[in-house]
Each structure stands twice: as structure tokens, then as C-alpha cells.
N, C-alpha and C positions, 0 to 999 in steps of 0.2 A: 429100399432094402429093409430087412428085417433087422430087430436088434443082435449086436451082434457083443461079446466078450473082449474079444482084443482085435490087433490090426490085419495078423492071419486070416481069420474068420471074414472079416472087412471083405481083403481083398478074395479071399476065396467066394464071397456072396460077389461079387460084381458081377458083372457079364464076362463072359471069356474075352471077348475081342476088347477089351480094356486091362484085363490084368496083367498084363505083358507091362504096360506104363506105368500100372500102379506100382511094380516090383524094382522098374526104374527109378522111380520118385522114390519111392522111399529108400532104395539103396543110397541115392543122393543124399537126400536128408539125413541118412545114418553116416553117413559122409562127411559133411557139413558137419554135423553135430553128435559125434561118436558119445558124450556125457547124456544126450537128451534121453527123458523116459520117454517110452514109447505105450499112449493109453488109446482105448476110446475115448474120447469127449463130444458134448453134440452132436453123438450120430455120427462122426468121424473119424479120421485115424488123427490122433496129437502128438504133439512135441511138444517137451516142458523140460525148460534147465532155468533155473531162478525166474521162473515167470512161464509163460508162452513161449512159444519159437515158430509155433508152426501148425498147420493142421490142412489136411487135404481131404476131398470129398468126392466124389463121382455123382456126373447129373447126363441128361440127356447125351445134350453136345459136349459137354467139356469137362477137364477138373477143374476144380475150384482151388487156390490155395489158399490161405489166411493164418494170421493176421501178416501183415504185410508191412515193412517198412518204406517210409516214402523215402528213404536217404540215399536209395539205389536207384539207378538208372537201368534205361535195358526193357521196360515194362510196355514202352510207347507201340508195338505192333502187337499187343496183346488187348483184350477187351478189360480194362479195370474198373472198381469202383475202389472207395475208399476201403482200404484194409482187404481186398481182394481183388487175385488175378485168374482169368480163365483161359485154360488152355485147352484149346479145341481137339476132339477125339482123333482126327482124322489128319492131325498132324505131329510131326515129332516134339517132344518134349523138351526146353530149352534146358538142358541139366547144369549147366557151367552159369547158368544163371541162376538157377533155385540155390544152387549151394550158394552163389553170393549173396542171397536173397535171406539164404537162413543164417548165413556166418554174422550179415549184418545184424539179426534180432539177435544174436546167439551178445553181440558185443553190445549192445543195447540194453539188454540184461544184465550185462557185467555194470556197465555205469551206471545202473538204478541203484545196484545194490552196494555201491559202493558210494553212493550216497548219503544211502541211510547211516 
């Protein structure tokens, strides 16, 4: 994809037969985390509320999301690596899990920073 300005742009550059999901995930994620800003970073669309929360991508076969918390379950019939999940084009989107996915960074953020 071409550089892009914000997350509109993003999803309006994808391919048509993916922006339907991308519009789903991020309604999710604005869901999940109604405080996050919403930027480009890395080429992607991000989520940022005292840190990270989130960031999604479009590739061939799949989304990509990242950064990822390992404290949620639910990830096992998905292809993972570390700090990333790929979710395949050609099937539906687990939404009741990204929001738990983000809520948990969204709370992980809160106990960093109340850390400090």
C-alpha cells in the first residue's frame, strides 16, 4: 500500500473485498478502547492510550494484529507469533475476542503506569 495519513486513507487504500473487515475491527477496537488515539504508525492503523494497545495491518491472506497480550486465551485456532495474530481473509473476524484482546492491553497500560 501506498503511504497513507490517517486510518480512513488506510482503509480506503486496501482492496475492496477486505474493507468491510477492516471497518469491523476497527469499530471493535474503538469499542474496546473508546480513549485510544487513533494514528498511522508503521505503515499501519494504531492504537495508543498510555502506551500501545494495538495496531492492525492488511497482507495478502490475512490481518495481522499486534502488539498482543499473551494473558488472553482464545488465540489457539489462530496462526500466532509472538506479539502477533493473523486472521485470515476468507473468514469472519473473531470480534468478541479482539475487544478482549484490546481491553486486556488497554489494562496493562493502566498497571505500567501506575507503577511508575
Amino acid at each position: 500500500m501506498k503511504p497513507v495519513k490517517n486510518v480512513d486513507e488506510y482503509i480506503a487504500a486496501a482492496p475492496e473485498r477486505v474493507r468491510g473487515k477492516l471497518l469491523e475491527l476497527r469499530a471493535a477496537i474503538k469499542e474496546a478502547a473508546p480513549d485510544a488515539e487513533e494514528k498511522i504508525s508503521y505503515g499501519m492503523a494504531g492504537y495508543f492510550y498510555k502506551g500501545n494497545v494495538v495496531y492492525f495491518g492488511i497482507w495478502r491472506d490475512h490481518i495481522g494484529l499486534y502488539p498482543m497480550t499473551g494473558e488472553v486465551g482464545g488465540l489457539e485456532k489462530y496462526r500466532t507469533s509472538k506479539g502477533t495474530a493473523s486472521f485470515p481473509l476468507d473468514k469472519k473476524l473473531p470480534l468478541a475476542l479482539i475487544k478482549k484482546l484490546v481491553r486486556a492491553r488497554m489494562k496493562k497500560n493502566e498497571e505500567a503506569i501506575k507503577k511508575i
